[in-house]
C-alpha positions in Angstrom: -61.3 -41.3 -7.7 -64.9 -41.7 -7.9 -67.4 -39.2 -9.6 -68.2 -36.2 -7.7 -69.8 -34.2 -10.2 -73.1 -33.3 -8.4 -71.2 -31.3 -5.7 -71.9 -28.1 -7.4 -75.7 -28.3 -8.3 -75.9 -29.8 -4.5 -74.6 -27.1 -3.0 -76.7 -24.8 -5.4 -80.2 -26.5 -4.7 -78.8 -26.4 -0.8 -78.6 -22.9 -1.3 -82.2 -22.1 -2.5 -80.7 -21.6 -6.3 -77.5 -19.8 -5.7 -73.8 -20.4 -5.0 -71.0 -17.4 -4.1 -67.9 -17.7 -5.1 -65.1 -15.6 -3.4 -63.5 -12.4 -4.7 -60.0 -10.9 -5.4 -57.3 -12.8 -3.8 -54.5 -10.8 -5.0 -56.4 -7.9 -4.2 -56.7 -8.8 -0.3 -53.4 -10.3 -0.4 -52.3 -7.0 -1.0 -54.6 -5.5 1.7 -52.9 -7.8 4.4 -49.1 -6.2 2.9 -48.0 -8.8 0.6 -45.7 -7.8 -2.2 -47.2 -9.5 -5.1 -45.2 -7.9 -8.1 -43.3 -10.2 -10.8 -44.4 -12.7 -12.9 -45.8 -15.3 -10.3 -48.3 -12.3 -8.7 -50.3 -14.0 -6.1 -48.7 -17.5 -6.2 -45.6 -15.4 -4.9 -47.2 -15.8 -1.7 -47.2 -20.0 -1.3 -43.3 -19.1 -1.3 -43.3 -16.0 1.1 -46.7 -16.1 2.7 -48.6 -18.6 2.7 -50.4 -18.0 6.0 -51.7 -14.9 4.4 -53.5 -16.9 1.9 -55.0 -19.1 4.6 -56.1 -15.6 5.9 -57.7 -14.5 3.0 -59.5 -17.9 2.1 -61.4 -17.3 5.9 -62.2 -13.9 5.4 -63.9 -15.1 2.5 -66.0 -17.6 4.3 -66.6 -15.5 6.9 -68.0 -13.0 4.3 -70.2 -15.8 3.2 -68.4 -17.3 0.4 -69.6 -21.0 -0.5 -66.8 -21.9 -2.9 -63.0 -20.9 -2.2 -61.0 -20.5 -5.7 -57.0 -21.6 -4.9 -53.5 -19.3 -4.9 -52.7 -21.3 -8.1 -54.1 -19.1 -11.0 -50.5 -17.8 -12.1 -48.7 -21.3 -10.3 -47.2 -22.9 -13.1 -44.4 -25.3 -12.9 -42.9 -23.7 -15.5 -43.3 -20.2 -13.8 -41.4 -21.8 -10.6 -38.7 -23.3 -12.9 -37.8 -19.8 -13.8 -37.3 -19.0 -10.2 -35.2 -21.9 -9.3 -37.5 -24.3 -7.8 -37.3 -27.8 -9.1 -39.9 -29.3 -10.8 -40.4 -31.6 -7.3 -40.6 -28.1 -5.3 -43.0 -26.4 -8.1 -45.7 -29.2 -8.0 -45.5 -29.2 -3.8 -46.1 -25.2 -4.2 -49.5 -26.4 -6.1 -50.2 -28.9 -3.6 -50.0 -26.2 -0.9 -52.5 -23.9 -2.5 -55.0 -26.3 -2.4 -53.8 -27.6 1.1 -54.2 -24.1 2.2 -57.8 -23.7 0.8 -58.6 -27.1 2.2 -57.6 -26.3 5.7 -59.2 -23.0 6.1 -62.8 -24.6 4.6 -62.6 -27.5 7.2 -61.4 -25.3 10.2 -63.8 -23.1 9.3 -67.2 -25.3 8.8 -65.8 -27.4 12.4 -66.4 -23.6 13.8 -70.0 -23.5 12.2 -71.0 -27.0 11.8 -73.6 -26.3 14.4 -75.1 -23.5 13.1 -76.5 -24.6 9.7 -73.7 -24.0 7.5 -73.5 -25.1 4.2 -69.9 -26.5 4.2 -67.9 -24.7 1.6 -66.2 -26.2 -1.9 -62.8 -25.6 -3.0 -62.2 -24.9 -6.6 -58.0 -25.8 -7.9 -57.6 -22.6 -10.5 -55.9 -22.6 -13.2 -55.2 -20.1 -15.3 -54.5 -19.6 -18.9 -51.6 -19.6 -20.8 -51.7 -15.7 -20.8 -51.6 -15.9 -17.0 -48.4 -18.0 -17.1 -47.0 -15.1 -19.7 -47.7 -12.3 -17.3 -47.9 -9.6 -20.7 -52.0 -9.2 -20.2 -52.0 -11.7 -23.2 -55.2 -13.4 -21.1 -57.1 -10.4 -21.9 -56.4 -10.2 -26.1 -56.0 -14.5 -26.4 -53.4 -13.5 -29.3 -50.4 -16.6 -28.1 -48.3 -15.8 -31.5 -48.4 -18.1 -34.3 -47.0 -21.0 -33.3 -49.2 -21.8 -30.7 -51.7 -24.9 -31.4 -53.7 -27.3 -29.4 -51.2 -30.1 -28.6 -48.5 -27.2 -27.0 -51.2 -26.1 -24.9 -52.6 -29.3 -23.7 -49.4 -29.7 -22.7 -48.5 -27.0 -20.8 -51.3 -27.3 -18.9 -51.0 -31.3 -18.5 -48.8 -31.4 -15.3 -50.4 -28.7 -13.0 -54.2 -30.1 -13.8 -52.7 -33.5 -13.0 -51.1 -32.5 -9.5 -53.9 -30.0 -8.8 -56.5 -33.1 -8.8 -54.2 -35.4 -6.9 -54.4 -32.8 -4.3 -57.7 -32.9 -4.2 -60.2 -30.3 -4.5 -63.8 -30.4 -5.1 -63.6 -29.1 -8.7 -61.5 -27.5 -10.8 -61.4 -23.3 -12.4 -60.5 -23.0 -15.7 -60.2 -18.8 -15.6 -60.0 -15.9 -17.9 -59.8 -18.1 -20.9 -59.1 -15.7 -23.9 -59.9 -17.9 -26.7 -61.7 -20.7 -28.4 -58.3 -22.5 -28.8 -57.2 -22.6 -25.5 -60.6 -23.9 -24.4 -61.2 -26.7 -26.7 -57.6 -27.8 -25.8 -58.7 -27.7 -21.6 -61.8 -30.0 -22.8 -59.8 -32.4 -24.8 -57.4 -32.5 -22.2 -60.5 -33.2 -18.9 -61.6 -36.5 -21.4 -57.6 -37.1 -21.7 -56.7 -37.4 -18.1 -60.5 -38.6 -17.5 -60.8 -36.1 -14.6 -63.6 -37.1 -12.7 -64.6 -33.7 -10.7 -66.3 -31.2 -11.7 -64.9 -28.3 -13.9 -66.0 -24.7 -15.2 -64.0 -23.0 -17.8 -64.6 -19.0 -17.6 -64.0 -17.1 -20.4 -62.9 -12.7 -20.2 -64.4 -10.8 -22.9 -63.4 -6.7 -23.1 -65.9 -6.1 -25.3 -69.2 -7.8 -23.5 -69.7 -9.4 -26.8 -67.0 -11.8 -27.9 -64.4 -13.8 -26.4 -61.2 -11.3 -25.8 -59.6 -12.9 -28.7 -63.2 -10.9 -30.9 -64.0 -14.8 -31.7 -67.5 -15.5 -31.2 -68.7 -17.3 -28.3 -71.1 -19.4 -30.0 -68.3 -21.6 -32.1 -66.8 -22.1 -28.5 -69.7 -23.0 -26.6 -70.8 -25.6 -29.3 -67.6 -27.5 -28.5 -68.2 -27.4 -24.7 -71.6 -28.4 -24.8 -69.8 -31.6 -26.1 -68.4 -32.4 -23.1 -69.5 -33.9 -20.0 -66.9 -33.2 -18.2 -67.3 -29.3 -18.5 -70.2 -28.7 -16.0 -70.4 -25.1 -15.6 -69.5 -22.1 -18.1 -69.1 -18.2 -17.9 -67.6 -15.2 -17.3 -64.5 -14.0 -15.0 -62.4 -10.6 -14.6 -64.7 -8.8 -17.4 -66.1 -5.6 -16.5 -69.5 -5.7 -14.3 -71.6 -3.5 -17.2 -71.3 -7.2 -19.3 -72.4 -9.4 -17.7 -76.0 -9.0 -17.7 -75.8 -9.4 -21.6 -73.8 -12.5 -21.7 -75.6 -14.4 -19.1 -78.2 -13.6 -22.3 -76.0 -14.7 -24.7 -74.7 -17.7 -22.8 -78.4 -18.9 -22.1 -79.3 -19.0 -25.9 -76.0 -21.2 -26.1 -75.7 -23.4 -23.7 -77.9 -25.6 -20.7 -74.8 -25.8 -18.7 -74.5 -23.7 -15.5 -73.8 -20.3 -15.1 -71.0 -18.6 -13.4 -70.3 -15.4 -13.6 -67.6 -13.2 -11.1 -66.5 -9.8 -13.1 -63.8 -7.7 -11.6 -64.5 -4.5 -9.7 -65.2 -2.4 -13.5 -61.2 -1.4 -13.3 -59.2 -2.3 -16.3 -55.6 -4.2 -16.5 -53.2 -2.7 -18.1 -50.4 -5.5 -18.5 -47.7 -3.2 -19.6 -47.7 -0.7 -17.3 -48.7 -3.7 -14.9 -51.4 -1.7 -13.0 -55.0 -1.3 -12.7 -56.9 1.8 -14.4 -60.0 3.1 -12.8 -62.3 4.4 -15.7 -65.3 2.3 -14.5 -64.9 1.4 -10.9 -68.0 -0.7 -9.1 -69.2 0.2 -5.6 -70.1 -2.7 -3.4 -73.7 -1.3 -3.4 -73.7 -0.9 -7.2 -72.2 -4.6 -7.3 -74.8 -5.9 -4.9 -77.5 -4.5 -7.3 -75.9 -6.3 -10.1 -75.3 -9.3 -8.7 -79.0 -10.2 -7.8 -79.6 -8.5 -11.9 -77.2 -11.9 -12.9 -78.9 -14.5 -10.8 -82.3 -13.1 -12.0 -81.1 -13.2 -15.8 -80.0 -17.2 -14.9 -76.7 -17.0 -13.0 -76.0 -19.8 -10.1 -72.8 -19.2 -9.6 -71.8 -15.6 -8.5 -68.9 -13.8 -7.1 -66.4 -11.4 -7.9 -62.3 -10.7 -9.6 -59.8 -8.4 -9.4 -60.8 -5.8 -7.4 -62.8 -6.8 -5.4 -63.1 -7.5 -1.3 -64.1 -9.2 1.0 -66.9 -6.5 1.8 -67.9 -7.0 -1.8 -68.8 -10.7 -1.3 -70.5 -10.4 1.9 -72.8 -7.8 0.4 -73.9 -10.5 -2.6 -73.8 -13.2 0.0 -76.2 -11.9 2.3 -78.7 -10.3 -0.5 -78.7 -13.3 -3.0 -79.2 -15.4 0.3 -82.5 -13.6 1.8 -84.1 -13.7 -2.2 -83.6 -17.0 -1.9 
């Protein structure tokens, strides 16, 4: 496959600076009636529904989204095992969420090629090891103790490896807990020489520290390493940090910045529901939004939470300042 790493700052400098990512697919998945409850959450839906996620991916773009994040954050093959799928049938689930993404971006820009649209990337997420638990262990980074680098390069081997054979445009490390998980993710792009861009996203509950309370510095130093990681940041962390670790990131690191926080309500992976002590308004979220690409963002969207509505209020006021 040959190098298509300057997708991302092509679309950026296309854009006058700035790049939108999409928002919450479980969230609209949800809107549109799916039942997304159980360990598998929204990749429930390349099983039951998968036109819904087609749905969702063009009421993204239509919202002005210019990257489209895939069904495959809590796809694992593993995850499918433990429903009864095959390992065969598990890897052609995570072929179809990039399939679907794929479809819906080139239907779409056919629709709008002749009216000066940007033609929209598709970004293969995977999520971390957390995720694939389902206990809200992506928000704490705390594995147990016999967790080390070589079991989770491991688990994640396969799914990166069918995930770029399907072929996106990049791939979406997200809600990376800790400075483990991420050096294994970079060891592993030199490994399989991946030869698309990546971003790895980190959460962080406190706005200062990875969610793990390990400083970000130790983990950015390792990154900044490799070539392969082009873009760093921030995903499904409250709104109210961001602002300070786009800061704290820019001190650390000349790699680009993405940032896309959830809607400000917090997980609680217990009870397996969203608490609303901090909720975001689209207009607050618009305001913050154009606070982040100001402070050095280029990549900006949104989480959990939030809408369609949400995106197309960042898209169309990051768009004008630019």
């Amino acid at each position: 496959m040959g190098s298509r790493t300057g997708l991302v700052e092509e679309l950026i400098e296309r854009n006058c600076g700035v790049a939108v990512i999409d928002g919450g697919l479980a969230t609209q998945l949800e809107a549109l009636g799916a039942d997304i409850n159980g360990p598998l959450w929204s990749a429930r839906c390349l099983i039951s529904d998968p036109h819904l996620i087609k749905q969702v991916h063009l009421q993204y773009l239509e919202a002005g989204a210019d990257i489209l994040v895939t069904s495959s954050y809590q796809a694992t093959i593993p995850g499918f095992l433990s429903k009864g799928f095959s390992i065969e049938e598990g890897e052609l689930l995570l072929q179809q969420s990039v399939k679907l993404a794929l479809e819906a971006r080139d239907n779409f820009w056919k629709l709008n090629a002749d009216n000066y649209y940007i033609r929209a990337l598709v970004a293969a997420s995977i999520g971390s090891y957390g995720a694939y638990l389902a206990d809200g262990s992506e928000y704490s980074g705390h594995y147990g103790p016999d967790m080390n680098l070589e079991k989770l390069k491991e688990f994640h081997r396969r799914r990166l490896q069918v995930l770029v054979d399907a072929g996106p445009d990049l791939l979406a490390f997200e809600t990376i807990p800790n400075k483990l998980e991420a050096q294994a993710l970079a060891e592993l792009l030199d490994e399989e020489n991946i030869q698309i861009p990546s971003w790895i996203c980190f959460s962080s509950v406190d706005g200062e520290h990875m969610s793990s309370g390990e400083d970000f510095k130790e983990c950015l130093d390792i990154l900044n390493r490799n070539e392969k990681v082009n873009i760093v940041g921030i995903n499904c962390a409250s709104p109210q940090f961001i602002e300070n670790l786009i800061l704290k990131f820019k001190k650390l690191t000349n790699k680009l910045l993405a940032v896309y926080p959830n809607s400000g309500e917090v997980w609680d992976g217990r009870a397996k529901r969203w608490l609303q002590p901090e909720r975001v308004g689209e207009k607050s979220f618009e305001f913050l939004a154009k606070r982040w690409h100001e402070c050095g963002a280029s990549l900006i969207g949104g989480c959990c939470r939030t809408t369609p509505c949400t995106i197309r209020s960042i898209s169309k006021l990051l768009k004008n300042m630019s």
